[in-house]
Structures are given as structure tokens and as C-alpha cells.
TORMIDREN-182815 format. One record per residue (C-alpha): residue number from 1; residue in three letters; x, y, z. Coordinates in Angstrom, 1 decimal, padded with zeros to 4 digits. Example, Ala and Ser with C-alpha at 12.3 -4.5 7.8 and 13.67 -1.06 7.14 Angstrom:
# residues 2
resi: 1	resn: ALA	X: 012.3	Y: -004.5	Z: 007.8
resi: 2	resn: SER	X: 013.7	Y: -001.1	Z: 007.1
This chain:
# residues 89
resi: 1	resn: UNK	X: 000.0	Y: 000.0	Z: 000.0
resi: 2	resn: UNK	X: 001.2	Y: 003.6	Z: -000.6
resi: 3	resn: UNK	X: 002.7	Y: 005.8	Z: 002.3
resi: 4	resn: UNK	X: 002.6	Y: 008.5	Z: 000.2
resi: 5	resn: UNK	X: 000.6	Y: 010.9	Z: -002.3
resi: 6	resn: UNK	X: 002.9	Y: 010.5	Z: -006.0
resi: 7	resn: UNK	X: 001.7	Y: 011.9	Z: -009.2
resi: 8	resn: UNK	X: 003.8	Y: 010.3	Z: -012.2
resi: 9	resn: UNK	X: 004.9	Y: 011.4	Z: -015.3
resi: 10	resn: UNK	X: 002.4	Y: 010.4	Z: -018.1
resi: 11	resn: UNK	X: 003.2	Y: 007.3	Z: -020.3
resi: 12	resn: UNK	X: 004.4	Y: 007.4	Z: -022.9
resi: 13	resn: UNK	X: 005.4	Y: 010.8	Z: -023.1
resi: 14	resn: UNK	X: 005.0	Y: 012.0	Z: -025.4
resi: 15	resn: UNK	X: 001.9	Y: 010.7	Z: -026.7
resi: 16	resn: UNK	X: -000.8	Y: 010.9	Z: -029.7
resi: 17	resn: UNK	X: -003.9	Y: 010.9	Z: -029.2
resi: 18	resn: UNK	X: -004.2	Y: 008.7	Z: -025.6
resi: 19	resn: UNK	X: -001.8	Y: 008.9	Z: -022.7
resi: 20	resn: UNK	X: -002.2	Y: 007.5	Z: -018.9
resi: 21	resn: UNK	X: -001.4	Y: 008.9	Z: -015.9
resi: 22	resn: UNK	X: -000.6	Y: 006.8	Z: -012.9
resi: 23	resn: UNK	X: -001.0	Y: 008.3	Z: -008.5
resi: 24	resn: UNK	X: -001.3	Y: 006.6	Z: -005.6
resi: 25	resn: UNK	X: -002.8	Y: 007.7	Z: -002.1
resi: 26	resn: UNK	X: -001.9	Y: 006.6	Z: 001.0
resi: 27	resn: UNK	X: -005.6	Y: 007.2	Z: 002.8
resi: 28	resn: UNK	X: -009.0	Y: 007.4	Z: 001.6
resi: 29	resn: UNK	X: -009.7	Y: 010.7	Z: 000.2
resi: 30	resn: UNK	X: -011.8	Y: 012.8	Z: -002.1
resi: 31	resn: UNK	X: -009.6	Y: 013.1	Z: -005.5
resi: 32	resn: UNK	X: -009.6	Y: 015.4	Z: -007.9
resi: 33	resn: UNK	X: -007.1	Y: 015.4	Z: -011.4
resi: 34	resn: UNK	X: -007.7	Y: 018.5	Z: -013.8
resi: 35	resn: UNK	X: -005.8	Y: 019.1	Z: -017.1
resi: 36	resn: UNK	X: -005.4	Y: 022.7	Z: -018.1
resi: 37	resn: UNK	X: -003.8	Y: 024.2	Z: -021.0
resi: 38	resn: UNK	X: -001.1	Y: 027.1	Z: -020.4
resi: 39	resn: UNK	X: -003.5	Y: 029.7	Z: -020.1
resi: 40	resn: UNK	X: -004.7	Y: 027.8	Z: -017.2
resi: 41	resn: UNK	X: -008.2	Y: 027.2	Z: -018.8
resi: 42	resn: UNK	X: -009.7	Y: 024.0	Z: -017.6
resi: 43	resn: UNK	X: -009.3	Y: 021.4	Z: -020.4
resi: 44	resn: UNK	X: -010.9	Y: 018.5	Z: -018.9
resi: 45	resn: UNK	X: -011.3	Y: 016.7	Z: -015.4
resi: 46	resn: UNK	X: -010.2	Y: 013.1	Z: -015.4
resi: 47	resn: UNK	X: -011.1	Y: 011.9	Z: -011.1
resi: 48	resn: UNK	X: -013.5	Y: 013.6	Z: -009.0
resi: 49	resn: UNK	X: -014.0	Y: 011.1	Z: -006.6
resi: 50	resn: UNK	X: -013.7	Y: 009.7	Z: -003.2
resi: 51	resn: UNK	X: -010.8	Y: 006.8	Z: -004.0
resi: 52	resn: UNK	X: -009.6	Y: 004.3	Z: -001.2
resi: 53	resn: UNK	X: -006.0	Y: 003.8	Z: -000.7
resi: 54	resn: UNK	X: -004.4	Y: 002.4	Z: -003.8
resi: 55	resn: UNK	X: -002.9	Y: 002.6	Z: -006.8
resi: 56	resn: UNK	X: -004.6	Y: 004.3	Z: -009.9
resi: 57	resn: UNK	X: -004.3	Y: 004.5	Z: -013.2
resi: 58	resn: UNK	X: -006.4	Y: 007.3	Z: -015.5
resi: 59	resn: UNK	X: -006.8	Y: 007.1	Z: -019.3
resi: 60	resn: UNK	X: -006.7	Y: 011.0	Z: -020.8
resi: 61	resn: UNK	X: -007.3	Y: 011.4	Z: -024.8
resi: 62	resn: UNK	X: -006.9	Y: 014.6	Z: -026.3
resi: 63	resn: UNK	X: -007.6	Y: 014.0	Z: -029.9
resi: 64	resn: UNK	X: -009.9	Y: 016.8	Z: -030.7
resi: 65	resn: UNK	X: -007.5	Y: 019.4	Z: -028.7
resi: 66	resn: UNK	X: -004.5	Y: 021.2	Z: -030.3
resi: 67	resn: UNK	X: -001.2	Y: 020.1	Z: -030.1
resi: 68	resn: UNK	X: 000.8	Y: 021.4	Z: -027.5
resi: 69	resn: UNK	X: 002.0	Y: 021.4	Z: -023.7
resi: 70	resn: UNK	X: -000.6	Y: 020.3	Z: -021.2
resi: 71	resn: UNK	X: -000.8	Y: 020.6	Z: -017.2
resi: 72	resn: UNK	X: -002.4	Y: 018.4	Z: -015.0
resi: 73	resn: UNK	X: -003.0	Y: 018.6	Z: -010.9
resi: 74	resn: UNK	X: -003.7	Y: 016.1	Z: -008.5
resi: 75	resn: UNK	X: -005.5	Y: 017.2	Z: -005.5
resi: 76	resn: UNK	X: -006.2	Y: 014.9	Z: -002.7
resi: 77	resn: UNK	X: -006.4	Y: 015.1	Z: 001.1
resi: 78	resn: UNK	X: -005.0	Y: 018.9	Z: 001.3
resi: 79	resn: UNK	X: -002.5	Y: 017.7	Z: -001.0
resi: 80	resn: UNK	X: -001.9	Y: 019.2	Z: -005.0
resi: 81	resn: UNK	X: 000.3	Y: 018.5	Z: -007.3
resi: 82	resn: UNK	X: 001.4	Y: 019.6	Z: -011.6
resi: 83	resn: UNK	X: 003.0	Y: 018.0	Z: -014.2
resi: 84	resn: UNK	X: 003.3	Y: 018.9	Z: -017.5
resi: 85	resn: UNK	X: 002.5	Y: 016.6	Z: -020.5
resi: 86	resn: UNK	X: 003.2	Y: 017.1	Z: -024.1
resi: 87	resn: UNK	X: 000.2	Y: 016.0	Z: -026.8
resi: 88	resn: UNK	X: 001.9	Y: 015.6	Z: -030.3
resi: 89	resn: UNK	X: -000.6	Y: 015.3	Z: -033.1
């Protein structure tokens, strides 16, 4: 079980049209994971859910979106944080 909050890196990286994105938490929480572009516009929001302690793995598909750099933030039991990802069309 995890002892800690960890966002990875996306794999693969970087991708075209479908990447995932793995984070564990150690504690059952309420978790949130939002992708914004660089303007800091809300692209999409993968969790917002109560999760038990684990292991997770999300699917995120940008096809439709422009090519470019992406963040995204995982919140989760007063904990946040950002990667970046790059979409390559």
C-alpha cells in the first residue's frame, strides 16, 4: 500500500492521441485530477471522486484538442500537485 501521495509522469510521453497517468494515495480521500492548458483554462477533469488507498491508473485522450504542452494537478487530502505533458498530433 502507498505511504505517500505521488503523481507520475504520463506514459508514454509524449503521446498521440491517448496517454495514462498513474498516482497513488496513502488514505482514503476525495480526488480530484484537472488538465489545463497554459492559459490555465480547464481542459478537462479526469477523477473527482472519493478513491480508497491504492494505486490508480487514469486514461486522458486529447484527440480533438491542439497540439501542445498540457498541465495536469492532482488534489487529494490537502494535498496538490502539476506536471506537465506534451500531446503531439
Amino acid at each position: 500500500l502507498p505511504v505517500d501521495y505521488i503523481l507520475e509522469e504520463n506514459y508514454p510521453t509524449p503521446f498521440n492521441p491517448a496517454t495514462t497517468i498513474r498516482y497513488s494515495i496513502p488514505s482514503d480521500t476525495r480526488v480530484t485530477i484537472k488538465v489545463h492548458n497554459l492559459l490555465g483554462q480547464e481542459v478537462v477533469t479526469l477523477v473527482d471522486e472519493f478513491k480508497k488507498i491504492g494505486t490508480y491508473d487514469v486514461r486522458l485522450d486529447l484527440s480533438g484538442y491542439a497540439t501542445g504542452m498540457y498541465l495536469y494537478t492532482l488534489y487529494a487530502g490537502g494535498f496538490h500537485q502539476t506536471r506537465k505533458l506534451l500531446y503531439i498530433k
